[in-house]
N, C-alpha and C positions, 0 to 999 in steps of 0.2 A: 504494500500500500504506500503511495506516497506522501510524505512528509510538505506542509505547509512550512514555508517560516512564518514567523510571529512578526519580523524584523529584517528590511535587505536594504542596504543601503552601498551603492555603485558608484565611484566617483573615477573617473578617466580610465575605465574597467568592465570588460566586457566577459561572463559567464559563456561557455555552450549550451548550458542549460540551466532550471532555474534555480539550484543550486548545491551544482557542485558537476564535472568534467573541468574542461581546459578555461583557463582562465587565460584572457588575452588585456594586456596593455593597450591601449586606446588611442596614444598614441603612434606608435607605429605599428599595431597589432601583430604583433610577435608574442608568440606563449609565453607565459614566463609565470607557472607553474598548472597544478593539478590540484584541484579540490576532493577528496572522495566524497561520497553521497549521502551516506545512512554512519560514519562513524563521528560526527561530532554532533555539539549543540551549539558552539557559537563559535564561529569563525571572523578573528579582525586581522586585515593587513593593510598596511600603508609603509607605501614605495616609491621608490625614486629608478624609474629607467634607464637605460643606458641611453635610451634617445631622450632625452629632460623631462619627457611626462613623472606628474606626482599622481598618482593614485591610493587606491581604499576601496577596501570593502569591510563592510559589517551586516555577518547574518548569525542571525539566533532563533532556535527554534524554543520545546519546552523550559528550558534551564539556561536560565543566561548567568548564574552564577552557583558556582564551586566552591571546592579545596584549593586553595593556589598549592603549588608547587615549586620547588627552586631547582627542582632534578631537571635535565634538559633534554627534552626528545632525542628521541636515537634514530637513526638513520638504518632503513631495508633497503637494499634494493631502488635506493635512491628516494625514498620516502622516508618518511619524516613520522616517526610512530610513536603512540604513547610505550612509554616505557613499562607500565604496570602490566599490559596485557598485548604488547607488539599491535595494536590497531593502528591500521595506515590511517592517516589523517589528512597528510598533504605534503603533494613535490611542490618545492620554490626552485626557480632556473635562477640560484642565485649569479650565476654568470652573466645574465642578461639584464641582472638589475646593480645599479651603484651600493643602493643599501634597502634594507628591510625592515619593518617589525610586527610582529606579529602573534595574537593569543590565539589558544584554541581548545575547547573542553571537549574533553573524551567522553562520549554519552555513554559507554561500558562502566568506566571507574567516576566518572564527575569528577575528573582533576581539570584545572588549567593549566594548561604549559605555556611557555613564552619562548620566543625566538627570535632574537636581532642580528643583524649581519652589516 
């Protein structure tokens, strides 16, 4: 069944779908990462491109707030995963971007992670 967000807010930032696959920079629409679908509840980033766009997004569905956490996502296979139970959450092409930040709660465990680059 699919999941509503409660909350989607898009800024020089464009989804494949309504949320979560490829996420594309706005301005020069180059990937520059992967959302997965069903493993979080609130997803924020805001970026700075290799080509000057600043973008953002913010989405949340049931739970927009947690456990924070100070432990730092661990990397699969190029994905970016809660630590407690290896759920993929999200690929960043931090190649493609100057800098990043970004939280994200594991709907499994309801931790928040954070991530800056």
């Amino acid at each position: 069944m699919a999941r509503t967000p409660k909350h989607k807010k898009l800024k020089n930032t464009r989804l494949a779908s309504t949320y979560g696959s490829w996420v594309y920079c706005e301005g020069c629409n180059n990937t520059i990462g992967y959302l997965c679908y069903v493993t979080y509840d609130l997803f924020k980033l805001d970026y700075k491109c290799n080509c000057g766009n600043h973008g953002s997004m913010d989405i949340s569905f049931e739970k927009d707030t947690a456990k924070d956490s100070n432990e730092p996502l661990i990397t699969i296979k190029n994905r970016l995963c809660c630590p407690a139970d290896d759920s993929p959450l999200v690929t960043i092409q931090s190649k493609k971007l100057e800098n990043y930040k970004c939280e994200v709660i594991c709907k499994a465990c309801n931790t928040k992670y954070r991530e800056e680059k």
